[in-house]
N, C-alpha and C positions, 0 to 999 in steps of 0.2 A: 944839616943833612945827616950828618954822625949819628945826631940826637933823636933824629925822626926814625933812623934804622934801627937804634937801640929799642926803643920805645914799640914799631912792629914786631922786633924778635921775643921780645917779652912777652904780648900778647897771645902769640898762634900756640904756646903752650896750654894756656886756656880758655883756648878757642878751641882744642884738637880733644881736653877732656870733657868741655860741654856736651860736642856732639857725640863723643864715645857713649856719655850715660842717657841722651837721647836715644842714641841706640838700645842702648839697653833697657831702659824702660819707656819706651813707645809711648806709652798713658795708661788709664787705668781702663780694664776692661771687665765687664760683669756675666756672667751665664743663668742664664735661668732651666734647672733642669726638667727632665718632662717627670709627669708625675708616675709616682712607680707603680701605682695600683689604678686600673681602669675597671669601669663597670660598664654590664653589659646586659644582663637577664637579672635581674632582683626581687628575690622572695623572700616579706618579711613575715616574723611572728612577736607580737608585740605585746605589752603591757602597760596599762596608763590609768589616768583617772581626768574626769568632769568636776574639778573644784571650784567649781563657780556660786553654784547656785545653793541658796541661806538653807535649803527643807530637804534636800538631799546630797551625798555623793555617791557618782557614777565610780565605780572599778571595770573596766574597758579592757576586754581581749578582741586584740584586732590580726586581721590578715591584707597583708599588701602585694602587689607584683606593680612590677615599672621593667618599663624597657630605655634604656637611654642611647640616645641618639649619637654622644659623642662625652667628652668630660665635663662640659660643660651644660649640657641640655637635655632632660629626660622628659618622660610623661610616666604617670604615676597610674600608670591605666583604670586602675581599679584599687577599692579598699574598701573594708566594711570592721564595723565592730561591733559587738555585744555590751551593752552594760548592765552590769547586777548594781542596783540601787539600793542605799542604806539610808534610813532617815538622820536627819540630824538630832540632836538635844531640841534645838529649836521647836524641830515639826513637831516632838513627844511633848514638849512641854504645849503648844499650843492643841494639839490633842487631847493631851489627858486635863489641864487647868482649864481648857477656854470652850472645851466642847467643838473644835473643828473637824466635821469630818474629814476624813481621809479620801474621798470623793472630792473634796470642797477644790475650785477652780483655780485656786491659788498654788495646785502640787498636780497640778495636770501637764505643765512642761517640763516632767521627766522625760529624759529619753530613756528610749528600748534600746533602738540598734540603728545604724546608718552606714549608708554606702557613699562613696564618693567617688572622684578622679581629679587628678591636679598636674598644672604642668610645673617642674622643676628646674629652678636656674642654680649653679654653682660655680659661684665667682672665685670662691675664694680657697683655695687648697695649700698645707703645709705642712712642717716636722717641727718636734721639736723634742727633746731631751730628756729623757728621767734619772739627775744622777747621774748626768754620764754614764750609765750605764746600759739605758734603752733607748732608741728613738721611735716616735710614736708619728703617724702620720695621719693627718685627719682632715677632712673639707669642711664647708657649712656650706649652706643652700637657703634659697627662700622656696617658696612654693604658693602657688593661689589655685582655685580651681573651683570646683562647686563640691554641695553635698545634700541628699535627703534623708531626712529623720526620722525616725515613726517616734510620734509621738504617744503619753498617752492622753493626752489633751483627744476627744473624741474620738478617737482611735484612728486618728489621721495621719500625713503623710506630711511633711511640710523642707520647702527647698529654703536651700542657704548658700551662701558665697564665704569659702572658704580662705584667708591670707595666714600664712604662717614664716615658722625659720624653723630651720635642724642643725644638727651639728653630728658630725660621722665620724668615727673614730676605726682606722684600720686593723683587726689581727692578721689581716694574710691574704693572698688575692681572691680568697672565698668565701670568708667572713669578715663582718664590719659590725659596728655598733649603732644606732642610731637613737638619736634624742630630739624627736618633732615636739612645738612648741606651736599651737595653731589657734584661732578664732573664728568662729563659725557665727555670720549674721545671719537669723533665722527668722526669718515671717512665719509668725504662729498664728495668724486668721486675726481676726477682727482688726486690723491695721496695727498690729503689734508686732513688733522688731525685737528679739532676744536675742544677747550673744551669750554663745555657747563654746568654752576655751577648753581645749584637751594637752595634755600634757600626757607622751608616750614614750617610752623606752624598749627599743626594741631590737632584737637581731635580725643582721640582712646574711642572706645565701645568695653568691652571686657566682651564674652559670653563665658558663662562654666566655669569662673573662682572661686577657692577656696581662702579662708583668713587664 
């Protein structure tokens, strides 16, 4: 019985700092913060190029507006852009050595200009570091939507289904940067399918927004 009490008074010593540092450290808990920059009204102006296709590249000035719905959800209401087209070495060499005209059917699916609208998802937002010195914060997005071309294939008009990705990089809750990354599947008539891929960079102006 001696042996049995000794052996309990031993214990409650630590049994007594067990639950002190249960106290104290309860378990591990995480926060996720809210994002510091929301968007609200967005008007872009942008710069890009059509590096797709062998006979030409497009250089692309475009303009955008989106309204978003919440942090994660926008619509892309409207977009349109211009492109000035350069021929390549290619198209000059088969011009000037092979005799093709510049009519010829094969440099007809240049684009002019196209308009579109897409809806916008944004899963994914964060910060991170430069140096220790800056923190930068920035989202990515997908986007899909539709778009129509003018070609100059006939002097026509021709629809496509738009899937892309972006990447947003914040200055401040009024400006941002953005970097769309998109493919455009286009039916150019005669049961012909062309994709057409833009690469833009561009700044956003965003109006009504809170910090």
């Amino acid at each position: 019985m001696r042996y049995a009490l000794l052996l309990l008074l031993s214990l409650v010593p630590g049994l007594a700092l067990a639950q002190a540092e249960a106290l104290e450290n309860p378990g591990t808990t995480s926060a996720v913060q809210d994002r510091l920059y929301q968007m609200n009204h967005e008007l872009t102006l942008g710069l890009g190029v059509l590096p797709a296709d062998a006979f030409y590249k497009g250089y692309i000035a475009g303009v955008s507006y989106s309204y978003h719905f919440s942090d994660h959800f926008a619509w892309q209401v409207g977009r349109g852009a211009y492109s000035y087209n350069v021929k390549t070495s290619l198209r000059q060499q088969l011009e000037r050595d092979f005799g093709v005209a510049p009519t010829s059917t094969a440099f007809e699916d240049e684009v002019q200009w196209m308009v579109g609208s897409d809806l916008m998802w944004s899963p994914f937002y964060g910060k991170t570091s430069i140096l220790n010195s800056k923190v930068i914060h920035f989202e990515a997005f997908l986007l899909g939507g539709a778009t129509v071309f003018k070609l100059n294939r006939d002097g026509g008009f021709r629809p496509g289904a738009n899937v892309g990705l972006g990447l947003r990089v914040f200055r401040n809750t009024h400006v941002s940067f953005r970097l769309d990354v998109t493919n455009n599947v286009v039916w150019a008539g005669a049961s012909r399918i062309i994709n057409i891929p833009t690469v833009q960079l561009a700044t956003a102006f965003n109006f009504g927004a809170t910090e």
